[in-house]
N, CA, C and O of each residue as an XYZ file, in Angstrom:
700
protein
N     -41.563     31.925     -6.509
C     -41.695     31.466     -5.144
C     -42.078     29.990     -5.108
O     -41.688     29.253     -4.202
N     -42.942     29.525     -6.228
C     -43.573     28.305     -5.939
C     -42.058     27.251     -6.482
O     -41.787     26.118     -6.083
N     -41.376     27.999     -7.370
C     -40.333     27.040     -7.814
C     -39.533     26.658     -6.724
O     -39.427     25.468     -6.429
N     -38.902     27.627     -6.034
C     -38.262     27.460     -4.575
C     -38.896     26.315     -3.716
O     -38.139     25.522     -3.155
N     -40.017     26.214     -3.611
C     -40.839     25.643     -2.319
C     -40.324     23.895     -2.924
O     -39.879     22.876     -2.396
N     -40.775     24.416     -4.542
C     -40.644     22.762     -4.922
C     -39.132     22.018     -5.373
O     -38.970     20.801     -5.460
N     -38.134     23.016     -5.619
C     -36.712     22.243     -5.473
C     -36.197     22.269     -3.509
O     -35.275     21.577     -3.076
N     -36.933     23.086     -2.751
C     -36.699     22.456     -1.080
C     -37.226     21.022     -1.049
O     -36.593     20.049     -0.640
N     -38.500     21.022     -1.549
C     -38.982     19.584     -0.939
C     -38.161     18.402     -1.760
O     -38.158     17.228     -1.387
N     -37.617     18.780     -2.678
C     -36.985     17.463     -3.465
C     -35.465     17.570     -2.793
O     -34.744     16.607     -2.532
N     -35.233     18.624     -2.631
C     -33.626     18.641     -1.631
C     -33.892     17.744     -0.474
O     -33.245     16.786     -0.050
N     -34.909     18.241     -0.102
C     -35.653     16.974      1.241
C     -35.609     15.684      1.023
O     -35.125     14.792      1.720
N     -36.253     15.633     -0.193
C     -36.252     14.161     -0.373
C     -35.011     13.299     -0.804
O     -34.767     12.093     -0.770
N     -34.373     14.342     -1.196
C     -32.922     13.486     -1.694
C     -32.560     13.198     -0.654
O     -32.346     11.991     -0.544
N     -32.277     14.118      0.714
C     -31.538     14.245      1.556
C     -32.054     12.835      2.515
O     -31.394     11.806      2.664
N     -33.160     13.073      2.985
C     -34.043     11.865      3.585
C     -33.533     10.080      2.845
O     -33.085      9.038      3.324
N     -33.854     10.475      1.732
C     -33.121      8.952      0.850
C     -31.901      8.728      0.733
O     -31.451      7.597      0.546
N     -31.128      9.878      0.835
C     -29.880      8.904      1.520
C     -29.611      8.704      2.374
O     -28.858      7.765      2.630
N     -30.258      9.755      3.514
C     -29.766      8.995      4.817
C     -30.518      7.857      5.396
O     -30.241      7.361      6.488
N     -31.709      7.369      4.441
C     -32.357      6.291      4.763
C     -31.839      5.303      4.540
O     -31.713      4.443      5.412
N     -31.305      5.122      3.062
C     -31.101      4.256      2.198
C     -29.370      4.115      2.141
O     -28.823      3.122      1.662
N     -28.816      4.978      2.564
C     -27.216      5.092      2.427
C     -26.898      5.253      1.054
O     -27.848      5.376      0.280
N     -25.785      5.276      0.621
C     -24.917      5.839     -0.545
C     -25.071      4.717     -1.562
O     -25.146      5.075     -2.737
N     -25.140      3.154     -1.242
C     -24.991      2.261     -2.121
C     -23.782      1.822     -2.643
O     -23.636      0.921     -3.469
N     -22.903      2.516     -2.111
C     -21.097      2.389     -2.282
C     -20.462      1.471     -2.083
O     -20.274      1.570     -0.870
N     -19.946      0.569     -2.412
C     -19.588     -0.938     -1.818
C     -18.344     -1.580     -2.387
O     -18.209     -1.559     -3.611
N     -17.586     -2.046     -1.768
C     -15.997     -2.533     -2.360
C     -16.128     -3.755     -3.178
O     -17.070     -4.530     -3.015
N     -15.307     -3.918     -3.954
C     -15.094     -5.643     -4.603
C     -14.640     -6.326     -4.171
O     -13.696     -5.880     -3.518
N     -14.754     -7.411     -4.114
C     -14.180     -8.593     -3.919
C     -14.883     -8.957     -2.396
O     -15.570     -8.113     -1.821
N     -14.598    -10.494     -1.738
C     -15.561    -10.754     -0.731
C     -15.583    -10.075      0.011
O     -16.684     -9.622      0.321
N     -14.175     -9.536      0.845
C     -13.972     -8.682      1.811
C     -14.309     -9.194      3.542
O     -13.982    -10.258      4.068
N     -14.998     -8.134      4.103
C     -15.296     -8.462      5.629
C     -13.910     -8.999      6.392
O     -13.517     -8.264      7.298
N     -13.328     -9.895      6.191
C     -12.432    -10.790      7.413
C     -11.235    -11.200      5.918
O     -11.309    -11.315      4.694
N     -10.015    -11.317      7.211
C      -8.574    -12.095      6.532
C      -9.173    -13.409      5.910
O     -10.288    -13.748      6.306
N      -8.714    -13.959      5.240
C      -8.674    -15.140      4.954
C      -8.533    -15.961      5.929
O      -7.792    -15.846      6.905
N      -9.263    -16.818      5.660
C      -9.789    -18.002      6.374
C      -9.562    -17.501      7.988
O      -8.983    -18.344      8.674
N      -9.801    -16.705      8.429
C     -10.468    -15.821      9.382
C      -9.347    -15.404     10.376
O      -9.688    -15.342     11.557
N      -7.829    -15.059     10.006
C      -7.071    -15.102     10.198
C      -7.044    -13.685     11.393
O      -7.447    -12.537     11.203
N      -6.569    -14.141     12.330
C      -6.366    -12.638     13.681
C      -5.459    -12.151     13.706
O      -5.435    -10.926     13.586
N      -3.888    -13.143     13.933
C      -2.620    -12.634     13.940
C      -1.892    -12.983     12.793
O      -2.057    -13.921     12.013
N      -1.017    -12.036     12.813
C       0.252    -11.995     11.687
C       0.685    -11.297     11.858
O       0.478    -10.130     12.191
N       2.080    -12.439     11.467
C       3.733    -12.132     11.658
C       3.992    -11.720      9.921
O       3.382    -12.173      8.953
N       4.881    -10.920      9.942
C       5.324     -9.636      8.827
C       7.050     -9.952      8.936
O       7.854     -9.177      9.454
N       7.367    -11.197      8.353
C       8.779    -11.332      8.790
C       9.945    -10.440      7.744
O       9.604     -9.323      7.356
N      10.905    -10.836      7.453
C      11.782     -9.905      6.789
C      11.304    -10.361      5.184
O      10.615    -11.289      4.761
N      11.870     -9.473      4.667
C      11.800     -9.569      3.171
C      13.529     -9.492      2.305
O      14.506     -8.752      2.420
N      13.269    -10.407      1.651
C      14.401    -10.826      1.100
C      15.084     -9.553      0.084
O      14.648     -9.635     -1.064
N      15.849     -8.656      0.252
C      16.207     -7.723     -0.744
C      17.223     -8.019     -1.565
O      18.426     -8.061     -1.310
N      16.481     -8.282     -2.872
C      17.643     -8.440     -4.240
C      18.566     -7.390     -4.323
O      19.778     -7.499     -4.506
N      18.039     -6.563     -4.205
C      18.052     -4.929     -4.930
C      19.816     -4.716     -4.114
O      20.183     -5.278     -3.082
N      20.607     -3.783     -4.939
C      21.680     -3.190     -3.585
C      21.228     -2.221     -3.211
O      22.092     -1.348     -3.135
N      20.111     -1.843     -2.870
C      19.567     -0.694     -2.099
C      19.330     -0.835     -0.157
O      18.519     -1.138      0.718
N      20.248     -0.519     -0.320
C      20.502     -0.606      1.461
C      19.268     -0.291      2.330
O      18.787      0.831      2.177
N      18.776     -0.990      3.081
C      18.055     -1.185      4.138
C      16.560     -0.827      3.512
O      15.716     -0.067      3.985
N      16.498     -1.705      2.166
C      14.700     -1.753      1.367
C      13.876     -2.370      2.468
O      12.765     -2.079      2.912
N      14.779     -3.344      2.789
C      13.696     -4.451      3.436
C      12.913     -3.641      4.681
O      11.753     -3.472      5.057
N      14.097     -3.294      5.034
C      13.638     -2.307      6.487
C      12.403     -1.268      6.613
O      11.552     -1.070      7.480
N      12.710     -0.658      5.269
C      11.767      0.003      5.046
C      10.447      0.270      4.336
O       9.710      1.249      4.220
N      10.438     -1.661      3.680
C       8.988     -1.952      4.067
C       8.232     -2.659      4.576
O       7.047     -2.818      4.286
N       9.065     -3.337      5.687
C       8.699     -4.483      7.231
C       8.075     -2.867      7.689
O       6.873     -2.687      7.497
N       8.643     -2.077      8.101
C       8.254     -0.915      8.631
C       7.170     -0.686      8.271
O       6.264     -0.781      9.098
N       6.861     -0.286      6.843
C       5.514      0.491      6.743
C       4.549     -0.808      6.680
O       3.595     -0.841      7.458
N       4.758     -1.851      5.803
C       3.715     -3.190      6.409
C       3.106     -2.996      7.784
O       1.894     -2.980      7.999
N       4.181     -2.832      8.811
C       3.499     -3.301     10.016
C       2.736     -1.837     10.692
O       1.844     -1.793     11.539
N       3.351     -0.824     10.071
C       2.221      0.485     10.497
C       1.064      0.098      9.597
O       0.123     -0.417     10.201
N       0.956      0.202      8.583
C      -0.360     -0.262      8.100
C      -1.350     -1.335      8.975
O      -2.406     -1.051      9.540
N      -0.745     -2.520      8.914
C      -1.254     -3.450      9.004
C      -1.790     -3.098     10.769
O      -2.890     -3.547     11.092
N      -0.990     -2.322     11.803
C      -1.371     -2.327     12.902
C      -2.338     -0.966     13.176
O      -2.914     -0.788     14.249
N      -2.415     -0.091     12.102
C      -3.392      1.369     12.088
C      -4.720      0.597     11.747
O      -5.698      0.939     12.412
N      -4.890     -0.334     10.866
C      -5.647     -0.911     10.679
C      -6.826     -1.989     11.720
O      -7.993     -2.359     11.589
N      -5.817     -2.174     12.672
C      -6.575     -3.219     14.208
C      -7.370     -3.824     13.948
O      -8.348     -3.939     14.687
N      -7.242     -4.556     12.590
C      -7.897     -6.049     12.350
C      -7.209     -7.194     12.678
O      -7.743     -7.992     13.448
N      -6.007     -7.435     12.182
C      -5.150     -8.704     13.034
C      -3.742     -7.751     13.794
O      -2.961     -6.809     13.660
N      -4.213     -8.921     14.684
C      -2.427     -8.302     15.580
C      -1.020     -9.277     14.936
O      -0.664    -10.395     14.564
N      -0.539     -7.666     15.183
C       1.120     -8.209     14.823
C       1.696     -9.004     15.977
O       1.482     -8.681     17.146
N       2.326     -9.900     15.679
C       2.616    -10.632     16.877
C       4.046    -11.487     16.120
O       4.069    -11.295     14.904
N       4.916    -12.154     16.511
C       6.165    -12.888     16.426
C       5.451    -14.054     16.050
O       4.433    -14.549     16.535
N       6.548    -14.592     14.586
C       6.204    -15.664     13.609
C       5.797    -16.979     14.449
O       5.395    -17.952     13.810
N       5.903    -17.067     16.166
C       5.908    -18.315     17.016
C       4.241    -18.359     17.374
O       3.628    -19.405     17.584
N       3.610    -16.922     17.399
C       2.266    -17.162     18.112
C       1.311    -16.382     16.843
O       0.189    -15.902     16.999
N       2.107    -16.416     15.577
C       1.126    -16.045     14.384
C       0.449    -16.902     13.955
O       1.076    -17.960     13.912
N      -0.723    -16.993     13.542
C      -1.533    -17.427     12.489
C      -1.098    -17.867     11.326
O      -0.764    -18.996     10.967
N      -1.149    -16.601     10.638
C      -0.226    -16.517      9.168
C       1.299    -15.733      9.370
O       1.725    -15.303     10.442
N       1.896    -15.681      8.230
C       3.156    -14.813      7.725
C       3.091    -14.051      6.499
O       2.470    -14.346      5.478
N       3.596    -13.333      6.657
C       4.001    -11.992      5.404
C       4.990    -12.517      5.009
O       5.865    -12.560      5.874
N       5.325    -13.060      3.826
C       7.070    -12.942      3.397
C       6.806    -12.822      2.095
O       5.767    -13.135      1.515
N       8.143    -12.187      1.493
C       8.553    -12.065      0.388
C       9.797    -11.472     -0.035
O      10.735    -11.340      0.751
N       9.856    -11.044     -1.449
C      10.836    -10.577     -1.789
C      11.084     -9.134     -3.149
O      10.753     -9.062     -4.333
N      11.796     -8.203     -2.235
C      12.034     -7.473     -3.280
C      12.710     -7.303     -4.211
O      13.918     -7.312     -3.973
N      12.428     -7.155     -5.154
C      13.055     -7.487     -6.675
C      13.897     -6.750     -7.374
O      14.905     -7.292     -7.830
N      13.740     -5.872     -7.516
C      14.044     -4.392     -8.179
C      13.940     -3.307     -7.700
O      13.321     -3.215     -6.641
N      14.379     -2.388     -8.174
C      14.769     -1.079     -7.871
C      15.143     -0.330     -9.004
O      16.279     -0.557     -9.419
N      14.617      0.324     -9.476
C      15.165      1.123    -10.416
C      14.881      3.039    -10.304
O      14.161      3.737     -9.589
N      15.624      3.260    -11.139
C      15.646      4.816    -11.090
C      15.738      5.677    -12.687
O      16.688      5.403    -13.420
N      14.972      6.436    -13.020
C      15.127      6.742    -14.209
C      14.911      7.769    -14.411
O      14.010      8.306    -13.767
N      15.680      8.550    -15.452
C      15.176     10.148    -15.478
C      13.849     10.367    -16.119
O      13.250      9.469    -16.711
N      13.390     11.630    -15.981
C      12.070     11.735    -16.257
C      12.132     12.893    -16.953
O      11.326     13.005    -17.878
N      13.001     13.925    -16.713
C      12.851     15.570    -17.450
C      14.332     15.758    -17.604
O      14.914     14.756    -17.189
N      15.070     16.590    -18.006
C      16.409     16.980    -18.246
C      16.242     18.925    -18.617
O      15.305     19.502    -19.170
N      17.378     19.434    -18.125
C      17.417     20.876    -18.412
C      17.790     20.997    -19.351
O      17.793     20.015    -20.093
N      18.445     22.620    -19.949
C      19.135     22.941    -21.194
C      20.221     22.489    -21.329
O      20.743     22.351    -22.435
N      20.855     22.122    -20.060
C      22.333     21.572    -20.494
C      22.211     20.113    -20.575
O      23.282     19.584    -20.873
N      20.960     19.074    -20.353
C      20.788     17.831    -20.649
C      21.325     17.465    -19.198
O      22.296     16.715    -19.101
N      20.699     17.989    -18.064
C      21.152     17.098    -16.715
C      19.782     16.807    -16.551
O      18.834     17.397    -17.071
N      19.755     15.456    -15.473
C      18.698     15.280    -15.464
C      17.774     16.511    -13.920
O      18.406     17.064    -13.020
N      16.462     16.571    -14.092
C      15.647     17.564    -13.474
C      14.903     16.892    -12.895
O      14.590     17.404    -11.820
N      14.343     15.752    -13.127
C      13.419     14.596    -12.249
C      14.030     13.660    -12.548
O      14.768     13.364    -13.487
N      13.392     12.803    -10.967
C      13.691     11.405    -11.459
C      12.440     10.358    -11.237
O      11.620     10.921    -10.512
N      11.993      9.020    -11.606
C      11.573      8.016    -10.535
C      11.932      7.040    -10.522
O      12.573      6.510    -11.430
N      11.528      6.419     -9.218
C      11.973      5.654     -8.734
C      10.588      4.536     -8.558
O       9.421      4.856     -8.331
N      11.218      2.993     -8.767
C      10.089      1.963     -9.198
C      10.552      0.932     -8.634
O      11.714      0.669     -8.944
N       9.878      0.009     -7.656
C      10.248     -0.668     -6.648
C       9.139     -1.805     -6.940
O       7.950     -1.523     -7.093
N       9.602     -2.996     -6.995
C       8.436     -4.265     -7.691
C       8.946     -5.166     -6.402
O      10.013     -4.867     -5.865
N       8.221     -6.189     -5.957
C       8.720     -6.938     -4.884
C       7.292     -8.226     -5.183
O       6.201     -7.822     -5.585
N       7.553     -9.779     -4.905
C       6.583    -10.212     -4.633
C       6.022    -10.645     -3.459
O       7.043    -10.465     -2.796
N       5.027    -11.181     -2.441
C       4.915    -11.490     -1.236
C       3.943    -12.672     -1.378
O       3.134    -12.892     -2.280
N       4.279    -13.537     -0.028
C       3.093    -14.426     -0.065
C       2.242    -14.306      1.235
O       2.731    -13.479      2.005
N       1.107    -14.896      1.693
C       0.606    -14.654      2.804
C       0.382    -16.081      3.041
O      -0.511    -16.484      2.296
N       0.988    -17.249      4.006
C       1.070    -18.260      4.194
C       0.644    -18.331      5.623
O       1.138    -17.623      6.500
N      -0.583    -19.488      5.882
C      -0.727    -19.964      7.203
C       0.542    -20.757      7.537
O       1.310    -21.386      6.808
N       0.526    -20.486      9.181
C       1.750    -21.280      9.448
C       1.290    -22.475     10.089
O       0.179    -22.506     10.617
N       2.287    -23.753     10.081
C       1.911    -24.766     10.912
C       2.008    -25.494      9.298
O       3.126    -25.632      8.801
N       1.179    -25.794      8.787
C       1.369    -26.220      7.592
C       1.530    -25.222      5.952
O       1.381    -25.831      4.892
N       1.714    -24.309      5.949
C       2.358    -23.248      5.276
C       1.907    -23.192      3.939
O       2.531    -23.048      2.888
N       0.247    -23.386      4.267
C      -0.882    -22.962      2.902
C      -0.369    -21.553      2.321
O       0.341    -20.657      2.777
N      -0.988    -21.744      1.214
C      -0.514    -20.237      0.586
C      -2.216    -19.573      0.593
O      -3.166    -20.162      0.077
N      -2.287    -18.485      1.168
C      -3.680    -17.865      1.273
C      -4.313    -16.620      0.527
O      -5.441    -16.176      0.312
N      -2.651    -16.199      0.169
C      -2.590    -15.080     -0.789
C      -1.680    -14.905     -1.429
O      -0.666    -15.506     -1.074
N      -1.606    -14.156     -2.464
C       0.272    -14.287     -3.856
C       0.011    -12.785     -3.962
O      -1.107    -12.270     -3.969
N       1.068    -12.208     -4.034
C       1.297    -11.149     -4.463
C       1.863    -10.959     -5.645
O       2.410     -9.861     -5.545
N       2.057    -11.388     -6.724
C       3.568    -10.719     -7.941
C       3.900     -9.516     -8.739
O       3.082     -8.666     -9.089
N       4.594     -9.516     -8.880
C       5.121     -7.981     -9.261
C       4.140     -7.043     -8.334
O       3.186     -6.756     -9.057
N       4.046     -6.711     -7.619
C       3.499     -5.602     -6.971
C       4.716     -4.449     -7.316
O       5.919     -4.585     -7.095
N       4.197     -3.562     -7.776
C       4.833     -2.011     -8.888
C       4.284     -1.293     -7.792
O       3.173     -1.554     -7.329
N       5.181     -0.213     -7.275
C       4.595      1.017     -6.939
C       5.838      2.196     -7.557
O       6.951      1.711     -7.757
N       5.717      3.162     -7.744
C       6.705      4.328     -8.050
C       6.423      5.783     -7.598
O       5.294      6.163     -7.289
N       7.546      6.587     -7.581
C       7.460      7.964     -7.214
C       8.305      8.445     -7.855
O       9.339      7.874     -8.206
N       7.851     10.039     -8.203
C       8.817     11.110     -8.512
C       9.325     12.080     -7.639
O       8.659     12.579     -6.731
N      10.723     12.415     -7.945
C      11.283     13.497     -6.806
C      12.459     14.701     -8.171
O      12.861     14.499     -9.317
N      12.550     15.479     -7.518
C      12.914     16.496     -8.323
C      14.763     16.553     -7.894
O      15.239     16.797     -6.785
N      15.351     16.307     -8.904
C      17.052     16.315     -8.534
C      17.492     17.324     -7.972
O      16.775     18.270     -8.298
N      18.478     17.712     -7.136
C      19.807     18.513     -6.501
C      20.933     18.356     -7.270
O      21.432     17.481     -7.978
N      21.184     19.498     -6.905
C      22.999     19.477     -7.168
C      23.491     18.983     -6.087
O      24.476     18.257     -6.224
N      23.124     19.150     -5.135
C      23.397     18.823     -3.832
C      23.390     17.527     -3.640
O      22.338     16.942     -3.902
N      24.478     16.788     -3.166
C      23.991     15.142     -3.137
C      23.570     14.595     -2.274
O      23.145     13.473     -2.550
N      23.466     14.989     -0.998
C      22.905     14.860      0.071
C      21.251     15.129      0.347
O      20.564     14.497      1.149
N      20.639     16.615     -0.831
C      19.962     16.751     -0.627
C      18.866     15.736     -1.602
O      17.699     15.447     -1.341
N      19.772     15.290     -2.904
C      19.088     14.482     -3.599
C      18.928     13.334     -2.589
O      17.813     13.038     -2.158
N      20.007     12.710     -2.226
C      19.561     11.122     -1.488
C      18.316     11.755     -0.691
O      17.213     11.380     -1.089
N      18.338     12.549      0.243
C      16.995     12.742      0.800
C      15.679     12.891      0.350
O      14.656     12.464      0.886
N      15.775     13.415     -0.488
C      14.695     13.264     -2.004
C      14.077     11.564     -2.528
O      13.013     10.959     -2.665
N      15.233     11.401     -2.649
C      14.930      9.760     -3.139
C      14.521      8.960     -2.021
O      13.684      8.106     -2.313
N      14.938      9.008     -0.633
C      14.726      8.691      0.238
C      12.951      8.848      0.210
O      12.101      8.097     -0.268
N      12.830     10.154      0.939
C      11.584     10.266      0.808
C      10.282      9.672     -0.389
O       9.055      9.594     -0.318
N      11.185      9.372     -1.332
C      10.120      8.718     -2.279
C      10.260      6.874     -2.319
O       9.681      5.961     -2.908
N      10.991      6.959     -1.670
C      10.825      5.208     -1.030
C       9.944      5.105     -0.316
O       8.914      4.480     -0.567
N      10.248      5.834      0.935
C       9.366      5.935      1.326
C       7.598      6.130      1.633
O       6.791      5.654      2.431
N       7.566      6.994      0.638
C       6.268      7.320      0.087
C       5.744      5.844     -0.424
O       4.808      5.234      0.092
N       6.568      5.369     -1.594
C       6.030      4.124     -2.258
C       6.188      2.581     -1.335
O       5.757      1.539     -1.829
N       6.670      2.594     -0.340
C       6.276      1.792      0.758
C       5.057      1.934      1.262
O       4.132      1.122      1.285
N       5.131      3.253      1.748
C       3.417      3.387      2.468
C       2.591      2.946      1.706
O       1.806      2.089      2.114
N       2.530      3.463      0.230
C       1.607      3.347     -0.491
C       1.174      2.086     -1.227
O       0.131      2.141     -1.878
N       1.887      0.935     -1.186
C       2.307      0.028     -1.343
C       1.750     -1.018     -0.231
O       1.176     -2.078     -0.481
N       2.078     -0.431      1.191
C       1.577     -1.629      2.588
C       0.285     -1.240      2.418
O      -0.479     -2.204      2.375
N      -0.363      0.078      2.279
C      -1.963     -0.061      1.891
C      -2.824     -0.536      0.779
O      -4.024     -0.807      0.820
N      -1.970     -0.590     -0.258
C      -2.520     -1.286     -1.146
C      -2.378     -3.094     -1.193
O      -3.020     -3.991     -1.741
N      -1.428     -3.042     -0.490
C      -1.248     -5.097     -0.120
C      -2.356     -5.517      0.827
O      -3.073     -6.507      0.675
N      -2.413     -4.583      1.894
C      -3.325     -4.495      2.841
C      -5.235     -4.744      2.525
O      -6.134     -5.335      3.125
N      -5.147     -3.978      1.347
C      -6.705     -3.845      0.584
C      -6.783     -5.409     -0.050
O      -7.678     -6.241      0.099
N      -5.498     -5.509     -0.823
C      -5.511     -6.509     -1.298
C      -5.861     -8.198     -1.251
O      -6.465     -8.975     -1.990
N      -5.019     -8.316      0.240
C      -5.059     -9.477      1.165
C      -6.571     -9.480      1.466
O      -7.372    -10.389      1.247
N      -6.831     -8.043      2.120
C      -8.543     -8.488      2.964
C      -8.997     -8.436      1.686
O      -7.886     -8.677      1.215
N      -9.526     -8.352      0.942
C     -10.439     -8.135     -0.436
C      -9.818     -9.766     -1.384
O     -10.670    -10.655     -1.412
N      -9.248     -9.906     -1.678
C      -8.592    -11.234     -1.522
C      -8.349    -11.087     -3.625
O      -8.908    -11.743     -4.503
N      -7.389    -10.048     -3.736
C      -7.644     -9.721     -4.986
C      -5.784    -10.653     -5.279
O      -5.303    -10.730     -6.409
């Protein structure tokens, strides 16, 4: 009984010290605010090397959901921005990953590198570099070819999103 009484009061006390004291959890890099205290930005097109039809599109797209779920700077047209988003995507590749008994392939991924800059406008400082930014996904092949492109699709996708949040961390954290 007395053991009980005395792991409650230390549950207490843990409990009390963190909610006094908080977790102590804290991000790297300076953080708080955009660079050089930036409100708006324009997210203009991105240059696609790649022959992958409509890349760019689809990561102006997820950039600007990120960047606007976020409601730290507003998206606004390159005329009344602050800064700009630009860059360029580089590559595209696709590679098998597993193969069956008859040697077809069973997975694939897909690896998408692009660089970006984050430039004030007006005089067109560079405030942030992006290079090689790598993101990738796996998707599982069809016989079906329709159902594969949708597959692959979806994993562009995926590595866009995942990709505008990690540029996103990046820029504010100023890595």
């Amino acid at each position: 009984m007395r053991i009980k009484s005395i792991i409650t009061v230390l549950i207490s006390i843990i409990i009390l010290c963190s909610a006094t004291l908080g977790c102590g959890y804290k991000l790297m890099g300076r953080g708080g605010e955009f660079p050089e205290g930036i409100t708006s930005l324009a997210i203009g097109p991105l240059e696609n090397k790649t022959k992958e039809a409509n890349l760019g599109a689809i990561f102006i797209s997820a950039l600007r959901h990120e960047f606007i779920f976020r409601r730290e700077v507003e998206i606004v047209s390159e005329q009344k921005a602050q800064a700009a988003l630009q860059g360029t995507i580089t590559s595209i590749t696709i590679s098998s990953l597993a193969y069956d008994e008859e040697a077809r392939a069973r997975e694939y991924r897909v690896t998408i590198i692009l660089n970006l800059l984050l430039i004030r406008t007006g005089d067109d400082k560079i405030l942030w570099r992006g290079d090689n930014i790598r993101g990738d996904s796996e998707y599982l092949a069809s016989t079906n070819v329709i159902v594969e492109e949708g597959r692959k699709d979806s994993a562009v996708h995926k590595i866009a999103a995942d990709l505008a949040e990690e540029i996103y961390i990046k820029i504010k954290e100023r890595f």
